[in-house]
N, C-alpha and C positions, 0 to 999 in steps of 0.2 A: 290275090290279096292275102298278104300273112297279115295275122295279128301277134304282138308279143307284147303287154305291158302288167302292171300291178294293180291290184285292186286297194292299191295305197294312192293311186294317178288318176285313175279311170273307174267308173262308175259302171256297173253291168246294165243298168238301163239302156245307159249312152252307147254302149257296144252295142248291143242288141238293137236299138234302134237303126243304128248306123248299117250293122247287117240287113235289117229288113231292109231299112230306104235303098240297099244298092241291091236286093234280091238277090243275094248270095247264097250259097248251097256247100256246103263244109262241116267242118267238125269244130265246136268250140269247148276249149278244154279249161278247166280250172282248177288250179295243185294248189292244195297247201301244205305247210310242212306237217300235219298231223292227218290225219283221215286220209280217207278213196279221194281220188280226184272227180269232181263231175265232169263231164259229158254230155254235150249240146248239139244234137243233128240238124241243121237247119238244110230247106231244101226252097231255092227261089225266097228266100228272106223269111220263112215261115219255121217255126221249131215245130220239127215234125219228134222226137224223139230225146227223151231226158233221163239220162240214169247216174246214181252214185251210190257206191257199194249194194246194198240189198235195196235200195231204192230207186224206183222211178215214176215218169211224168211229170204233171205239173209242180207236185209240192217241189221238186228238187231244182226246179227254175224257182220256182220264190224264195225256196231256201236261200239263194246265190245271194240275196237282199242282203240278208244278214252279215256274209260274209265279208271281214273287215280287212284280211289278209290271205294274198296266194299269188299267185302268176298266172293268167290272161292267154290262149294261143289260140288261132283261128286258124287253119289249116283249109283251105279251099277241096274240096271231092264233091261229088257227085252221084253216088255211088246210095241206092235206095236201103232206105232202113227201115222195119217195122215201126208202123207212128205206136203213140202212148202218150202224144200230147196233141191236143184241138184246138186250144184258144189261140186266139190272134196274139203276136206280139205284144201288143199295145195293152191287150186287157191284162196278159201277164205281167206286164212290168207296172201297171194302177195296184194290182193286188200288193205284189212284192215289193213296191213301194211303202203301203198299208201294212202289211203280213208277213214281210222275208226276216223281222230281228226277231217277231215271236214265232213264228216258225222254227227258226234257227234255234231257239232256247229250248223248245219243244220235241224237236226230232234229234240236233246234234247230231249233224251228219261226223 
């Protein structure tokens, strides 16, 4: 499964859910035209690993909340990566629900 859309169409929750419900293991990418792009390792539907520029783990999944514009890619591997993230999907995406626009205003990825 690729993924390619915009975070003008699609909601990072709903990817991420979507990810976990089918237990996918790949890389989820997210550009914008200014800053680092994140980086989302998920392994079996579970984000084992999160980086953007000098940042990672969880704040950089909840950061993704905030983010109003960029382009979406999900690239299927398998291939093991150091974790730096522990929580469950679900409770990431409650927080960054809650927490991804102030976060966003606070770090400025």
């Amino acid at each position: 499964m690729s993924l390619i859309g915009s975070l003008e169409e699609v909601k990072v929750g709903d990817v991420l859910r979507l990810l976990a419900a089918g237990r996918k293991s790949g890389s989820l990418t997210v550009e914008r035209s200014a800053g680092p792009p994140a980086a989302l390792y998920l392994q079996k539907g579970a984000i084992v690993h999160a980086s953007c520029g000098s940042l990672a783990g969880e704040h950089v999944v909840l950061q993704l909340f905030g983010w109003r514009e960029g382009q979406i890619s999900f690239v299927p591997d398998d291939r093991p990566v150091p974790p730096n993230v522990n929580r469950s999907v679900e409770a990431l995406i409650a927080d960054g629900l809650k927490l991804g626009e102030s976060l966003h205003k606070v770090f400025a990825l």
